[in-house]
C-alpha positions as CSV (number, residue, x, y, z in Angstrom):
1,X,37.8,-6.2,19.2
2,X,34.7,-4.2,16.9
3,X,36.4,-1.2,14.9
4,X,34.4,2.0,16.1
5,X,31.7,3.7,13.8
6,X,33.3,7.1,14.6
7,X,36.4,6.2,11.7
8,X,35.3,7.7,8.4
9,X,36.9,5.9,5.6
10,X,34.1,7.6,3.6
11,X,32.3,10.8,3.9
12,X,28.8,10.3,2.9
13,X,27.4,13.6,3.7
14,X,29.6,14.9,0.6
15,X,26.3,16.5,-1.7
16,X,28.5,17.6,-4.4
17,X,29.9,14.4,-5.3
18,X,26.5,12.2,-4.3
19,X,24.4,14.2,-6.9
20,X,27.4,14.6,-9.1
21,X,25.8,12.9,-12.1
22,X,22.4,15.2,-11.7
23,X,21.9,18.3,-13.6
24,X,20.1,21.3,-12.4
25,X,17.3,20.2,-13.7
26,X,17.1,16.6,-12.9
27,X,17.9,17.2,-9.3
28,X,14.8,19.9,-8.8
29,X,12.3,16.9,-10.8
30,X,14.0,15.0,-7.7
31,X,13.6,17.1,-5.0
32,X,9.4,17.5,-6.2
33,X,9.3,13.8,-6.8
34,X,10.6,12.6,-3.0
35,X,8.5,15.5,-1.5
36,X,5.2,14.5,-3.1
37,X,6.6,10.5,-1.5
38,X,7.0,11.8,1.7
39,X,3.2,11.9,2.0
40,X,1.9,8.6,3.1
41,X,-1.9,9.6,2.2
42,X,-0.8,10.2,-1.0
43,X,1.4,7.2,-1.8
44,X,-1.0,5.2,0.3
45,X,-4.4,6.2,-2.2
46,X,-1.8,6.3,-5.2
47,X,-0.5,2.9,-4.6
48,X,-4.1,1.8,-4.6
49,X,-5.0,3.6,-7.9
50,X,-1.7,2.7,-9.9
51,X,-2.5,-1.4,-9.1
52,X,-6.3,-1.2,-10.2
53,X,-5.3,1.1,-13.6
54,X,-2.8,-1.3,-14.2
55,X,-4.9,-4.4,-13.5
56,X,-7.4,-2.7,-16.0
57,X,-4.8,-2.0,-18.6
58,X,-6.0,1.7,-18.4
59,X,-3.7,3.4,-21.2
60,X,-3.2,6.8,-19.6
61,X,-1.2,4.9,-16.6
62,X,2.0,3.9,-18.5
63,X,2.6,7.7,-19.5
64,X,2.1,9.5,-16.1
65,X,4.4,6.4,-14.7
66,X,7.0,6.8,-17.5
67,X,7.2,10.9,-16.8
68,X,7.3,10.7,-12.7
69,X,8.1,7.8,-10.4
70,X,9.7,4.8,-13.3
71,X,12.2,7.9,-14.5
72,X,13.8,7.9,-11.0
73,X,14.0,4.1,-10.1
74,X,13.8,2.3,-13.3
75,X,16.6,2.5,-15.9
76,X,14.4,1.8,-19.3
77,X,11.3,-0.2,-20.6
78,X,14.1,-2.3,-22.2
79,X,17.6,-3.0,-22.3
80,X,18.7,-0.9,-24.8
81,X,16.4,2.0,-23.6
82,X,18.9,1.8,-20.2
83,X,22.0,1.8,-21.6
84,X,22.2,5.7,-21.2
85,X,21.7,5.1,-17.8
86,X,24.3,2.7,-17.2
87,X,26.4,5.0,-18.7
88,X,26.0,7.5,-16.7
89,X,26.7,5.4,-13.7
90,X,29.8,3.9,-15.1
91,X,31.6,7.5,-16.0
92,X,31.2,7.9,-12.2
93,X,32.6,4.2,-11.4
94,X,29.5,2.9,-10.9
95,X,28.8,-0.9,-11.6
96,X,24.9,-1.9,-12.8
97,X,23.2,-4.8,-11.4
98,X,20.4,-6.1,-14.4
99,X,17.0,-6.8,-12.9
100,X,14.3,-7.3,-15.4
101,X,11.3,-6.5,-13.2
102,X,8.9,-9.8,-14.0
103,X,6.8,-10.8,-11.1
104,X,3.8,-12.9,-10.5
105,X,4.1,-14.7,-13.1
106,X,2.9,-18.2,-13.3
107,X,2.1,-20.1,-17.2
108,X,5.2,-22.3,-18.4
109,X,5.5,-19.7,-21.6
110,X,5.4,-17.2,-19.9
111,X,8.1,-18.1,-17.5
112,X,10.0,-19.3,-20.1
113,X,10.2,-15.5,-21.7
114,X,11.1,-14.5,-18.5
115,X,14.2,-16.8,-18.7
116,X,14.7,-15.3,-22.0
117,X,15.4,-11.9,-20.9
118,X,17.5,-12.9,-18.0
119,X,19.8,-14.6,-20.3
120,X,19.7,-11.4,-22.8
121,X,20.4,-9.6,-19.6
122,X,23.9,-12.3,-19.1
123,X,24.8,-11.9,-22.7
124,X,24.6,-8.1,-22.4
125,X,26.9,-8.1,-19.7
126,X,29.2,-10.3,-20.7
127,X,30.0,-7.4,-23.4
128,X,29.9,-4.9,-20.6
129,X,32.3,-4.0,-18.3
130,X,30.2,-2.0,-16.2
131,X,27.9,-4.5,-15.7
132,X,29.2,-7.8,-13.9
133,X,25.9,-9.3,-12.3
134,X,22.2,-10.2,-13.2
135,X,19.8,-10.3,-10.5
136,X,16.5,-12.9,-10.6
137,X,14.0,-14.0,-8.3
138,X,13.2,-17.8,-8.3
139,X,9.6,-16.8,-8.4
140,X,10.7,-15.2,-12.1
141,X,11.5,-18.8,-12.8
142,X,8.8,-21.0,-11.0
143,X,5.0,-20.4,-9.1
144,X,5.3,-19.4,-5.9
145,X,2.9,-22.3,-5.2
146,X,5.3,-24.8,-6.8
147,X,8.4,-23.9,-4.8
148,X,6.0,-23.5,-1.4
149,X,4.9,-26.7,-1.8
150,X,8.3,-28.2,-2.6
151,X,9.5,-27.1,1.4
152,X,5.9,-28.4,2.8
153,X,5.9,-31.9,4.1
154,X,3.4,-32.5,1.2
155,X,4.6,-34.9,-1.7
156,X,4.7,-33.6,-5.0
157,X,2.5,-35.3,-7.7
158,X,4.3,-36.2,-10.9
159,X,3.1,-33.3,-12.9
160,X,4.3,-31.2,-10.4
161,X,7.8,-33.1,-9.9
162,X,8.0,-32.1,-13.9
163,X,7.4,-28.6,-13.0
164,X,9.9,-28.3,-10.1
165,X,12.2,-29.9,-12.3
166,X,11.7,-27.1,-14.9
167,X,12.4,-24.8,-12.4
168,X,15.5,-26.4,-11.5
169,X,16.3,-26.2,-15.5
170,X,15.8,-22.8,-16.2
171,X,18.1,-22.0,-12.9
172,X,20.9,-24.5,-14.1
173,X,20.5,-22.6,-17.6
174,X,21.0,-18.9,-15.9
175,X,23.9,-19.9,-13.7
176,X,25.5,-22.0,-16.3
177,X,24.9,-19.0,-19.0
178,X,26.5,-16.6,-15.8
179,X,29.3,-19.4,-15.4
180,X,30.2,-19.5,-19.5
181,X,30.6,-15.5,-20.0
182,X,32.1,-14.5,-16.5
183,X,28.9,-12.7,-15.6
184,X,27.5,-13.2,-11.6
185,X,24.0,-13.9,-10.6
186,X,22.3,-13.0,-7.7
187,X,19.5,-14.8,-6.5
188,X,16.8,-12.6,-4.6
189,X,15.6,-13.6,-1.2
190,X,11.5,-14.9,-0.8
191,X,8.9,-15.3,2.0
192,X,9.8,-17.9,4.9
193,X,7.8,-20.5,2.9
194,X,9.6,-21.0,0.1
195,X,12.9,-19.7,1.1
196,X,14.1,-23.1,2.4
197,X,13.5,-24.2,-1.3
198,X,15.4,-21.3,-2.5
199,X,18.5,-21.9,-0.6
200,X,18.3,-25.6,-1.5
201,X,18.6,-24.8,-5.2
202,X,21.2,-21.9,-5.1
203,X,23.8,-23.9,-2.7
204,X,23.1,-26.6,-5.6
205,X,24.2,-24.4,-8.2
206,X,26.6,-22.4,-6.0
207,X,28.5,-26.4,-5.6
208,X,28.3,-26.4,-9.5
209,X,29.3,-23.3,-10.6
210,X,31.5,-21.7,-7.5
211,X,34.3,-23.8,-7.7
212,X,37.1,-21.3,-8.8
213,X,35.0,-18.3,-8.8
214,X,32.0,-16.9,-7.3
215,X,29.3,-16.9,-10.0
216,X,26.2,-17.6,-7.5
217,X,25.2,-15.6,-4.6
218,X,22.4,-16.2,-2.4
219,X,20.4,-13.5,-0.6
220,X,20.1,-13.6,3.5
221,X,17.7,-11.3,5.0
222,X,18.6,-10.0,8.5
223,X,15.7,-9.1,9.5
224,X,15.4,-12.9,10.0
225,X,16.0,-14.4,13.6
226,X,18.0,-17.3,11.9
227,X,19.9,-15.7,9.0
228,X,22.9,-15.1,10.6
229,X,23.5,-18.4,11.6
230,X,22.2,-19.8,8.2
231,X,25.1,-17.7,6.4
232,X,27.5,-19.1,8.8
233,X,25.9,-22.7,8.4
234,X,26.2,-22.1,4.4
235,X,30.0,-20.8,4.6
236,X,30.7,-23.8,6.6
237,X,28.9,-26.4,4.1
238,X,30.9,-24.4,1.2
239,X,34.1,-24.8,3.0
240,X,33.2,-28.5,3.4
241,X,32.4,-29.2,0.0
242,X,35.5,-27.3,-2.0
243,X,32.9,-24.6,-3.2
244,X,33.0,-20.6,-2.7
245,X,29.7,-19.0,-0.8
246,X,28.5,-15.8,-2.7
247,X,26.0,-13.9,-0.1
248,X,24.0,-10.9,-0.6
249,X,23.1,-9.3,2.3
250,X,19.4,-7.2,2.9
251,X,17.2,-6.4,5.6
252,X,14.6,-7.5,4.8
253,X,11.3,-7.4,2.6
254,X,8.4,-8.9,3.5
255,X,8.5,-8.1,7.3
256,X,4.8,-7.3,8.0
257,X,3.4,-10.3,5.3
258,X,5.8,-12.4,7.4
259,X,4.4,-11.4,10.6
260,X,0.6,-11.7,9.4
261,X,0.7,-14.5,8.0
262,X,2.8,-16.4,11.5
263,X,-0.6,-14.5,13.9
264,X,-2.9,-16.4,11.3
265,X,-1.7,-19.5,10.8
266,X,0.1,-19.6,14.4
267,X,3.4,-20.2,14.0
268,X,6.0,-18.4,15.7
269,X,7.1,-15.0,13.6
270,X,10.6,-15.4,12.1
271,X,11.0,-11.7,12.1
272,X,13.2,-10.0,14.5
273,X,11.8,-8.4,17.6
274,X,13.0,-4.8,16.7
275,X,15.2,-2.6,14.6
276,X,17.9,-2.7,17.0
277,X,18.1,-6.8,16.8
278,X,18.0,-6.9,12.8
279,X,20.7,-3.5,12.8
280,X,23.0,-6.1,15.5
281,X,22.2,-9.4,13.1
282,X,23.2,-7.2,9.8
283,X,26.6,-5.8,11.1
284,X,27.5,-8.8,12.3
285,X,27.1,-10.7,8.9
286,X,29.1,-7.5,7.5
287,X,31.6,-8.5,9.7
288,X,31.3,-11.8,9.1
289,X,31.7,-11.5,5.3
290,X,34.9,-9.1,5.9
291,X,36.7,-11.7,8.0
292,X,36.5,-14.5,5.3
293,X,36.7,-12.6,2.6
294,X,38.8,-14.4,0.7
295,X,36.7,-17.3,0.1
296,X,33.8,-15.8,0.5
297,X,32.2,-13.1,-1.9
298,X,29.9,-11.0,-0.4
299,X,27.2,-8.2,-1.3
300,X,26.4,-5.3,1.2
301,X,23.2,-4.4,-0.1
302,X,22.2,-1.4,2.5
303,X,20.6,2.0,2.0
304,X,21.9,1.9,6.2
305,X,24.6,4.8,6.2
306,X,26.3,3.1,9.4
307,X,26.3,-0.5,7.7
308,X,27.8,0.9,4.7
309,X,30.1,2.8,7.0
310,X,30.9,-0.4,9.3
311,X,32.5,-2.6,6.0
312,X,34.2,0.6,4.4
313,X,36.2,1.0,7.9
314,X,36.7,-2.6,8.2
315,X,38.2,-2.8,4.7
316,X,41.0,0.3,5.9
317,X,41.4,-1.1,9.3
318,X,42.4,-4.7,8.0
319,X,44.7,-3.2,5.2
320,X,42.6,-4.7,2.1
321,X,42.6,-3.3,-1.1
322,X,39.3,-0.9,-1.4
323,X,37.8,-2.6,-4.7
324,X,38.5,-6.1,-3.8
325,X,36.6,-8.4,-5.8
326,X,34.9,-10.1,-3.1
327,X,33.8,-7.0,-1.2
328,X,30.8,-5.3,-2.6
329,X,28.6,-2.9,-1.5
330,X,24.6,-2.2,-3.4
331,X,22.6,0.0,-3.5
332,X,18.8,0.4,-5.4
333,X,19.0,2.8,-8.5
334,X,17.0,6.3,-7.7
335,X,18.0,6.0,-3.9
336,X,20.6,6.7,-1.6
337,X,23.1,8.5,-3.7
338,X,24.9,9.9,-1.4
339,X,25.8,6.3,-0.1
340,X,26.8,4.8,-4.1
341,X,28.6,8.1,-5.2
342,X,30.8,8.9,-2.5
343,X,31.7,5.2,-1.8
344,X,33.0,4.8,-5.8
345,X,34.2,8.5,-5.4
346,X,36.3,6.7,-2.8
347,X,37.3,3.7,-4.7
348,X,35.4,1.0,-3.0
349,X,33.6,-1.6,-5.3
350,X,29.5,0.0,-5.8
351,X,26.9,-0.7,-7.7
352,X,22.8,0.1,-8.4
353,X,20.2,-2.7,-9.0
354,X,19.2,-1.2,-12.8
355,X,15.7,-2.3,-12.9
356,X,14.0,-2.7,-16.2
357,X,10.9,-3.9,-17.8
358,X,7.6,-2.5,-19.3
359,X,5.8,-0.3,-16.7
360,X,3.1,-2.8,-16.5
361,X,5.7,-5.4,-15.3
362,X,7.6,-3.2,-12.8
363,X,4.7,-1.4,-11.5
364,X,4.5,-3.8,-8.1
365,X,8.5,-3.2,-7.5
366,X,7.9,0.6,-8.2
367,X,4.8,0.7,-5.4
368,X,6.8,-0.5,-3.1
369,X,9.4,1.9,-3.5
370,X,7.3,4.9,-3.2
371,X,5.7,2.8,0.0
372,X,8.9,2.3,2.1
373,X,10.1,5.5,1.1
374,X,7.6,7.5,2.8
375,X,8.4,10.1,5.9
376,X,7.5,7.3,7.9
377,X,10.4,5.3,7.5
378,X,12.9,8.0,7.8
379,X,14.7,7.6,4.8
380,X,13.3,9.8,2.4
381,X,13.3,12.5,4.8
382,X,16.7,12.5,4.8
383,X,17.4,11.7,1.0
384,X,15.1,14.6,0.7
385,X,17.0,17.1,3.1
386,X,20.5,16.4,1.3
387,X,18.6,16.8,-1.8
388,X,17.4,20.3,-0.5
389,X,21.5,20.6,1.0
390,X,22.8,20.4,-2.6
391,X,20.2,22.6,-4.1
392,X,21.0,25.1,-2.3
393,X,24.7,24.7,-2.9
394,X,24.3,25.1,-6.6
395,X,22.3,29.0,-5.4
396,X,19.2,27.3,-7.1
């Protein structure tokens, strides 16, 4: 029998503890910043604007970037510069998830830096105890041509079986670092095409490295008609082989360069009908995760307030303790406090994907953030009216 939604083993309409960690000041830059995103003209042209300036190296870009939108969802150009913002998060019980913000990148050096900073991002938390996970994409560690071709029927030539294997290297030499110093990694889900590939490699390393522990998690996107039956397929294979399954669980990123690209090529779409199916497919992995905990370490990684809701109750109703190793929950840093800070405030395991990285590196994951935060999604409309709820609280 499904636990109702109506329990509330959290209250996440609590203002005064979700913006706990703002001052005055900070939370009326807020409130202007998600107002000005509500306006889909106006993140649509700006969107546009920020990718040609920074394609151009335009030097007036990186300071009106720094001073607005990288403030709220980025926690520093470097490690060091985000330290004061893991701080914060930790005084309120707040674990950081690393993400160095590389994308697109594609020469052998230059993947090779990338590798680099990941594993200054392991070492750093292995001295943390704030921070227990690094989060990568594969693509931070291969082409996305390489790995797509990998999952085609196409055979590899043998310069190109010597740059899959590098791939391979560089994600043996994360997960191995993350195995050494007791520090997780999470392993970003991709597009359809090269996702198969993905999954290959991470249950590879998850059979290496998950044996007593779970050091590996790999990332299953709901909005997928077949994830929920791949994370059960995966747990099975784990319990098989004598290996723990870390999974991360999303909704989904790529939902309309998914369905584009299955109209062209004419293939059917991967992507669920409707809201309604992913919202079904999501809770059930949620529950899923919750059942097996115990061998099976999971993330909830949802700015949904019911999702959230649904593994908080399920947690109470089965009697398991609140910050249980295994049971996580994620959200991105900037958005959806009032999910992270009341769920810590009620002693359930929470942390925010810290993204870092020079402006010109993050600027793709910072355009989409001001893109799926517009009015027309709904959530910053209502991020923005419990941002307006708290301000006038505090008589500002």
């Amino acid at each position: 029998m499904e636990e109702p939604l109506t329990e509330r083993a959290v209250d996440f309409s609590d203002t005064k503890i979700a913006f706990s960690n703002k001052s005055d000041k900070e939370l009326k830059k807020t409130a202007r910043l998600f107002k000005l995103m509500s306006n889909p003209t106006l993140v649509g042209v700006g969107s546009i604007l920020g990718l040609w300036a920074n394609s151009l190296r335009l030097p007036f870009l990186d300071s009106i970037v720094e001073s607005t939108i990288f403030v709220q969802f980025c926690g520093g150009i470097t490690l060091q510069d985000s330290k004061p913002a893991m701080r914060k998060l930790d005084k309120s019980g707040i674990l950081s998830v690393l993400d160095y913000g590389a994308e697109g990148k594609s020469s052998e050096a230059d993947l090779e830096q990338t590798l680099e900073q990941l594993l200054e991002g392991v070492r750093f938390a292995a001295t943390n105890d704030g921070v227990p996970v690094v989060s990568t994409k594969l693509t931070s560690l291969g082409t996305n041509e390489i790995l797509t071709k990998w999952q085609s029927s196409e055979e590899l030539s043998a310069d190109e079986k010597i740059t899959f294997e590098h791939v391979v290297e560089r994600l043996d030499h994360l997960c191995g670092e993350g195995h050494k110093l007791n520090v997780s990694i999470f392993v970003d889900a991709e597009e359809t095409w090269m996702q198969d590939t993905i999954d290959h490699l991470v249950e590879t390393m998850m059979a290496r490295y998950n044996q007593k522990r779970v050091v590996v998690y790999n990332t299953y996107q709901l909005y997928r008609t077949d994830s929920l039956n791949n994370l059960k397929n995966a747990f099975a294979k784990a319990q098989r082989e004598g290996y723990m399954l870390g999974a991360k669980l999303v909704r989904g990123a790529y939902m309309d360069k998914e369905r584009e690209r299955a109209q062209k090529m004419g293939y059917p779409s991967l992507i669920q009908p409707d809201k309604e199916s992913t919202d079904r497919d999501y809770n059930a992995a949620v529950r899923f995760c919750v059942e097996n905990y115990e061998t099976l370490a999971s993330c909830n990684a949802s700015h949904n307030i019911e999702s959230n809701l649904l593994q908080a109750n399920l947690i109470v109703a089965k009697d398991i303790q609140k910050n249980h190793r295994h049971l996580n929950f994620c959200q991105l840093y900037g958005m959806s406090d009032h999910i992270t800070f009341n769920l810590a405030a009620a002693g359930y395991n929470v942390g925010k994907y810290v993204v870092y990285g020079p402006v010109k590196e993050v600027l793709p994951y910072l355009v989409r953030r001001a893109q799926e935060n517009t009015s027309v999604t709904g959530d910053m409309s209502r991020e923005l009216s419990l941002i307006m709820e708290e301000i006038n609280r505090r008589g500002l």
